[in-house]
C-alpha positions, 0 to 999 in steps of 0.5 A: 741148236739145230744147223739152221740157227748156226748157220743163220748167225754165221752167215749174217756175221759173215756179212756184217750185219747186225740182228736189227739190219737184218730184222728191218730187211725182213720187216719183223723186230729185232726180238723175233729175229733174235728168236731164230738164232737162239732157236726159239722161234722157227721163221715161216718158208717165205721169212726163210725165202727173204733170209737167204735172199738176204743173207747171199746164200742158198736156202740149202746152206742156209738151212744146213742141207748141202752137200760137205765141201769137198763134195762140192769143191769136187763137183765144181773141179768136174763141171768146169773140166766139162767145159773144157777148163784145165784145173791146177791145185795144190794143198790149199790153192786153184788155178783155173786156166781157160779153154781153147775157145771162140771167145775173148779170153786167151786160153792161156789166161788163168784165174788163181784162187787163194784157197779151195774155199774161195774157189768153191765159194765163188764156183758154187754161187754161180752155178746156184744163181745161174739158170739150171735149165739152159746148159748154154745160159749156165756156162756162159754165166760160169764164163763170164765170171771167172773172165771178171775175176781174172780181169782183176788178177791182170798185172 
């Protein structure tokens, strides 16, 4: 079974979802959908398009071709340190604190995070569903989700 197949299944199950929601989503029946985790039918590129759209992934995790993740957890350290972000972590967890900065959110205040999946998770999604061609636009995006994220840790 090749990656794609895994991580279809994985992802969908992480999801909650049946192979007929999902099925009924992309507008094929469940037998066809069934072929693609089983390996026996390969999806055309707009199918895949729909899946990931779908499934909340990027074609790349979907399809198996990203980086490990302790590359990416590493890359998401280094850009938020390039924006200015002070990275704390131990063995299993991330706490971010936010940077001296014009905007809202005291630099004083942090967002924690359970376990460096969940960090990369989150760190990574925006970063993957931010506009990559304005730097500004991105960083603002990162922004604004962790200052949501840490709205929610308030005590």
């Amino acid at each position: 079974m090749s990656s794609f197949n895994i991580n279809l299944k994985k992802y969908r199950e992480l999801r909650g979802m049946t192979q007929q929601e999902i099925a009924s989503q992309l507008g094929i029946s469940q037998q066809a959908y069934g072929q693609y985790e089983r390996a026996t039918r390969e999806p055309r590129i707009d199918t895949l398009r729909s899946m990931s759209k779908i499934l909340g992934v990027s074609l790349d995790e979907l399809l198996g071709t990203t980086d490990n993740a302790a590359d990416r957890f590493t890359r998401c350290i280094a850009y938020l340190e390039s924006l200015g972000f002070r990275i704390e972590q131990d063995e299993t967890s991330v706490c971010v604190y936010f940077p001296d900065s014009p905007k809202s959110i005291s630099h004083e205040q942090s967002v924690s995070f359970p376990t460096k999946d969940l960090f990369t998770a989150c760190i990574s999604s925006v970063l993957d569903r931010s506009d990559r061609e304005n730097a500004k636009r991105r960083e603002d995006a990162v922004y604004n989700a962790l200052a949501v994220i840490a709205l929610f840790q308030k005590p």
